[in-house]
Structure formats: C-alpha cells, structure tokens
C-alpha positions as CSV (number, residue, x, y, z in Angstrom):
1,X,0.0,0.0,0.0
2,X,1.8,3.5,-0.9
3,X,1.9,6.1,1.5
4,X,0.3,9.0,2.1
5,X,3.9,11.4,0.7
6,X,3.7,9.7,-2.5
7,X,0.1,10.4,-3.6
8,X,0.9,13.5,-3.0
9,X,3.3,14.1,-5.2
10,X,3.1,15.9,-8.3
11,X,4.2,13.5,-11.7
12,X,7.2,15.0,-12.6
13,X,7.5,15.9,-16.1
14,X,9.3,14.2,-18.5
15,X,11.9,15.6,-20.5
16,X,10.7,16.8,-24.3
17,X,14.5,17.7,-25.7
18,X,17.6,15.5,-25.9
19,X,20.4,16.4,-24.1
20,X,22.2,18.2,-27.4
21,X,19.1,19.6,-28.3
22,X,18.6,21.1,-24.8
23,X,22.5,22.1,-25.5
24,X,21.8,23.8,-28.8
25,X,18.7,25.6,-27.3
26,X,21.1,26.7,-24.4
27,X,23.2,28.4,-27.0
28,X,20.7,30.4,-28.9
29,X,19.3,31.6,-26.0
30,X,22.5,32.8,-24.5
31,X,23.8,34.4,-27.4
32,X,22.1,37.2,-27.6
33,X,20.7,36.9,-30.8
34,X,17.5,38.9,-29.9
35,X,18.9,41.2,-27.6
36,X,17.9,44.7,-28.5
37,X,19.5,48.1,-27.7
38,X,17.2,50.0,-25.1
39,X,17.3,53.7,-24.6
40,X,17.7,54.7,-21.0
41,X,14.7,55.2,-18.7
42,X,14.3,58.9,-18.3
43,X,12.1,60.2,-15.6
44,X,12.4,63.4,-16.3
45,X,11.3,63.7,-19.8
46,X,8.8,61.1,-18.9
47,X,7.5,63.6,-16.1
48,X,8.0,67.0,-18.8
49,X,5.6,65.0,-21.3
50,X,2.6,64.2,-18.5
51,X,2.9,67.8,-17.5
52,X,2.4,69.1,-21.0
53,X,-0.4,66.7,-21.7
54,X,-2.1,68.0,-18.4
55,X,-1.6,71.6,-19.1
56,X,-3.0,71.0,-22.8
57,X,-5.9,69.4,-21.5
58,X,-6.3,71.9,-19.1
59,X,-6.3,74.7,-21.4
60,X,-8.8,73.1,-23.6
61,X,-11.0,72.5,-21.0
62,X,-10.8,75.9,-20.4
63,X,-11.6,77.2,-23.3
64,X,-14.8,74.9,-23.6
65,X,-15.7,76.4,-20.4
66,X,-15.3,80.0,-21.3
67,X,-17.3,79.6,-24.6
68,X,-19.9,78.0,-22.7
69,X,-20.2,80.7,-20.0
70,X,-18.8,78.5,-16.8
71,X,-15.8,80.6,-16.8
C-alpha cells in the first residue's frame, strides 16, 4: 500500500528535448541573438511629457468652459 507522501506528489514531467538539443537551445538563447539596444529610462522627460499633456488638456477644457459661460 503506498503512503500517504507519495500520492501526494506531483508526476514529474518528462523531458521533451535531448540532451544536445537542450545544448543547442542553451546556446541560442545565451547568445544574444534577440537582444535589443534600449534607450535609457528617463524620468524626467517622462514627467515633462505628463505635465504638458495635463496643461494642454487643461487649457482646452478651459476654453470649452469660457465659450460655454462656466468661466
């Protein structure tokens, strides 16, 4: 009769690739074939661009309010 520990175990998976196939994929991967050149982060600009979205926003908001006698 098995024991409880060994129902509970999950199957463990077989493996799908050979060994040299695992070997080649290894390879490609580590390469750097697909790497791609990224542009530093930049806060800053990232924070000038929200601000002058909000402000032109703003000011057209505005101006529907004027032309519509709320302002």
């Amino acid at each position: 009769m098995p024991e409880k520990n060994q129902q509970l175990q999950e199957p463990q998976q077989e493996k799908q690739l050979s060994d040299a196939d695992q070997a080649r994929v290894d390879k490609v991967i580590h390469s750097g074939v697909n790497a791609t050149e990224r542009a530093p982060f930049r806060p800053w600009r990232l924070l000038l661009f929200v601000w002058l979205v909000l402000l032109a926003l703003g000011g057209v908001s505005y101006l529907i309010g004027s032309q519509a006698g709320v302002v």
